[in-house]
C-alpha positions in Angstrom: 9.2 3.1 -12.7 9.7 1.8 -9.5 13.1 1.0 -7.0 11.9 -2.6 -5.7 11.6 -0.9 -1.8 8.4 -1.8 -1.0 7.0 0.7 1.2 4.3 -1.5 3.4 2.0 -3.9 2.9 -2.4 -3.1 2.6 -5.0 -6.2 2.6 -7.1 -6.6 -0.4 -10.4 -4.4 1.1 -13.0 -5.4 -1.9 -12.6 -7.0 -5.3 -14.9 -6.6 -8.3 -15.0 -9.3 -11.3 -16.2 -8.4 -14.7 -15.3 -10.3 -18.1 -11.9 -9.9 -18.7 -11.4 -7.2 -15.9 -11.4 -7.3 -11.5 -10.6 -4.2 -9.9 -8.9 -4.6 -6.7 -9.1 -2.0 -3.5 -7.5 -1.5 -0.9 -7.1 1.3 1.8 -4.4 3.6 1.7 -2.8 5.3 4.8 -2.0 9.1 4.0 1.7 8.3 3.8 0.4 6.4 0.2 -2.3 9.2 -0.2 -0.1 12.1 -0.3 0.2 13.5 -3.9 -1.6 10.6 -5.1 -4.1 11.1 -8.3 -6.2 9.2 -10.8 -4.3 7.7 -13.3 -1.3 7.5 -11.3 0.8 3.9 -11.2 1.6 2.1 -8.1 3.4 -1.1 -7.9 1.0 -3.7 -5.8 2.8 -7.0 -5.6 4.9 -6.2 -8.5 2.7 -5.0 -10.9 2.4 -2.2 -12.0 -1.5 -0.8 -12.2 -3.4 2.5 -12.9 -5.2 4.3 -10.1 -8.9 4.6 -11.1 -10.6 5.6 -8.8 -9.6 7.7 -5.1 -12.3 7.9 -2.6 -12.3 7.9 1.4 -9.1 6.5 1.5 -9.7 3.7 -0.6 -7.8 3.4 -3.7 -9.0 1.3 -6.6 -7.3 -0.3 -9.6 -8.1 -2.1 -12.6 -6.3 -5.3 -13.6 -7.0 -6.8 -17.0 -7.0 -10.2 -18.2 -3.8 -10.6 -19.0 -2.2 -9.1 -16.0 -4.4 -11.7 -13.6 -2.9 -14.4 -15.9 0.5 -13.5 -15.6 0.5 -12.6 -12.1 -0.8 -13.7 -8.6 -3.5 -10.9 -8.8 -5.6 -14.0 -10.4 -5.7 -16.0 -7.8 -6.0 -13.6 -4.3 -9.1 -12.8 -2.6 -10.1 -10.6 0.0 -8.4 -9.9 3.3 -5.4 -11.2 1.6 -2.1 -8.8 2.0 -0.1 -7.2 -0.9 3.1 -5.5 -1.3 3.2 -1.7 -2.5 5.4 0.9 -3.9 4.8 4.4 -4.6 6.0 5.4 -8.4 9.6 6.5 -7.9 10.3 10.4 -8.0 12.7 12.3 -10.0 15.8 13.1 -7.3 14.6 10.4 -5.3 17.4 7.6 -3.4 17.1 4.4 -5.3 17.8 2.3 -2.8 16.9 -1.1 -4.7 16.9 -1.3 -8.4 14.9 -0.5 -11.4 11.9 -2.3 -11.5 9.4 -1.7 -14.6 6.3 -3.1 -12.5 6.0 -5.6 -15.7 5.6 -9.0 -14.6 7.8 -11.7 -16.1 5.4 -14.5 -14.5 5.5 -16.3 -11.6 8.2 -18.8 -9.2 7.2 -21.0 -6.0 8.0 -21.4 -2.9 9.7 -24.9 -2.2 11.6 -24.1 0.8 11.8 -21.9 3.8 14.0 -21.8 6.5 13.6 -20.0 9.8 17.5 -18.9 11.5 17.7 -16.4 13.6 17.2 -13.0 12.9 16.0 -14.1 8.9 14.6 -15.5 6.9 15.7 -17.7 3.5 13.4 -18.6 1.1 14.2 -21.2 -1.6 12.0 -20.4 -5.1 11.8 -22.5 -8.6 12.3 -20.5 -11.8 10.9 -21.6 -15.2 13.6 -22.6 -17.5 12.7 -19.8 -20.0 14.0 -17.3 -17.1 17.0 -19.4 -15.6 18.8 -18.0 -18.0 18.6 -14.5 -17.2 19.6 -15.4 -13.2 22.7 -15.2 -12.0 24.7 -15.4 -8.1 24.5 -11.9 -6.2 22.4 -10.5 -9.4 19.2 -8.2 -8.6 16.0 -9.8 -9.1 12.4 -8.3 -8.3 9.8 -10.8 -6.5 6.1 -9.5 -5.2 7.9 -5.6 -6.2 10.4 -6.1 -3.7 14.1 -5.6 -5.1 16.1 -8.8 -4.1 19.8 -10.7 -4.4 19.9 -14.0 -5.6 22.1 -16.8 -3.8 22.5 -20.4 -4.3 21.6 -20.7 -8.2 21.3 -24.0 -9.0 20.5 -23.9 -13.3 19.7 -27.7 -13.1 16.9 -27.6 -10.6 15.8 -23.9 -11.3 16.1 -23.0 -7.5 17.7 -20.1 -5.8 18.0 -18.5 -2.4 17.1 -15.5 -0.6 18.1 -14.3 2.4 15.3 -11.2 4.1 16.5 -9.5 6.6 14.1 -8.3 9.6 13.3 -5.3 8.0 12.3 -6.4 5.1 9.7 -8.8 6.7 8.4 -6.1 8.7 7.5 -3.9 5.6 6.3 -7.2 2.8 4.2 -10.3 3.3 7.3 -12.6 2.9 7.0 -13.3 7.0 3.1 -14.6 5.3 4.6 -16.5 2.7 4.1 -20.5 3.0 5.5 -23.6 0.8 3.4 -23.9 -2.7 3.2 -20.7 -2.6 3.6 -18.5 -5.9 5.0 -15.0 -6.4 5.5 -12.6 -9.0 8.8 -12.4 -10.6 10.5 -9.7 -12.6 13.8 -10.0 -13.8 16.1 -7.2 -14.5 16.0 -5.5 -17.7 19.8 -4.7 -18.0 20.8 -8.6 -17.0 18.2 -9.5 -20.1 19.4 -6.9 -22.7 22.7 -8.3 -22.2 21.7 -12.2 -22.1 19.3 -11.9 -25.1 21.9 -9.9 -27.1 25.2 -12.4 -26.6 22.9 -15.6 -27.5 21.6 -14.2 -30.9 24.7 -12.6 -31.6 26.7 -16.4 -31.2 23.7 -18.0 -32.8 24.4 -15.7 -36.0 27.6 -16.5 -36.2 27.7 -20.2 -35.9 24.7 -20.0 -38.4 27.7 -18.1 -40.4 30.2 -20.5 -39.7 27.6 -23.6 -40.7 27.4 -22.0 -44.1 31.5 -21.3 -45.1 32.7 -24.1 -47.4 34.9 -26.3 -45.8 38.5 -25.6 -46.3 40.2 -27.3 -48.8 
């Protein structure tokens, strides 16, 4: 489990590609280090991913087939940067939101805007995850815990505003048009969106079947 405050940003050091399986590396500083073991998760651009292997800084992680399909991780090479987030700890401030690290797929960038002080980046959603995004609701993109503005459901855009900090600690400042990034949604928003829909669709299926009144 992870809060969506990503903590800084490392560059992809090596990459290995097998069948069905890259492991990624990257070097850790000892801020990232500290406490960490094998078999310990770390969010790295969103996704969440085992620690296999610690040695002289370096931390590696296998991502499997599926994972580089769903996310970015398929498509990044070396040098490039990533977003990452130590697990969260028990006690700890949650800052953001809960983020599971599992990746509901991916958005692009259409549209960025440059105003002083920030930055506002305007994403497209596929229309099986519209639905579960709504005005000032929390979203996670690349792991980082965001609020959505400016929804628009028919063109499957929305807003969001990143405040100085926030580009000083991701690689949103990186980020171009045509870009893609990793979405999550929040669980609670989809719980509650998933359950309403069926819950109406069973009872006009209900309703369909009554006789007519006489």
């Amino acid at each position: 489990m992870f809060t969506g405050i990503i903590q800084t940003f490392v560059p992809i050091r090596h990459m290995r590609e097998r069948p069905d399986l890259t492991s990624f590396t990257f070097a850790f500083d000892m801020e990232l280090l500290m406490d960490l073991r094998v078999g310990a998760s770390v969010s790295v651009d969103g996704v969440c991913l085992t620690v296999s292997r610690i040695h002289e800084g370096e931390v590696t992680f296998d991502a499997m087939e599926e994972t580089l399909r769903v996310s970015t991780l398929g498509q990044v090479s070396v040098g490039d940067h990533v977003n990452v987030e130590r697990s969260a700890k028990a006690g700890s401030e949650i800052g953001g939101h809960a983020v599971s690290g599992h990746i509901d797929g991916k958005v692009r960038v259409i549209r960025i805007r440059r105003p002083e002080n920030n930055l506002i980046v305007t994403f497209r959603v596929s229309d099986n995850l519209v639905r579960y995004i709504f005005n000032k609701g929390f979203i996670a993109l690349n792991g980082a815990s965001l609020t959505i503005s400016n929804l628009n459901r028919e063109s499957g855009t929305f807003d969001v505003y990143m405040i100085p900090e926030t580009l000083r600690l991701t690689t949103f400042g990186e980020k171009q048009e045509g870009d893609w990034v990793n979405i999550e949604i929040d669980r609670q928003t989809q719980v509650i969106v998933d359950t309403i829909s069926e819950t109406l669709g069973k009872v006009m299926r209900e309703m369909a079947l009554e006789p007519a009144p006489l």
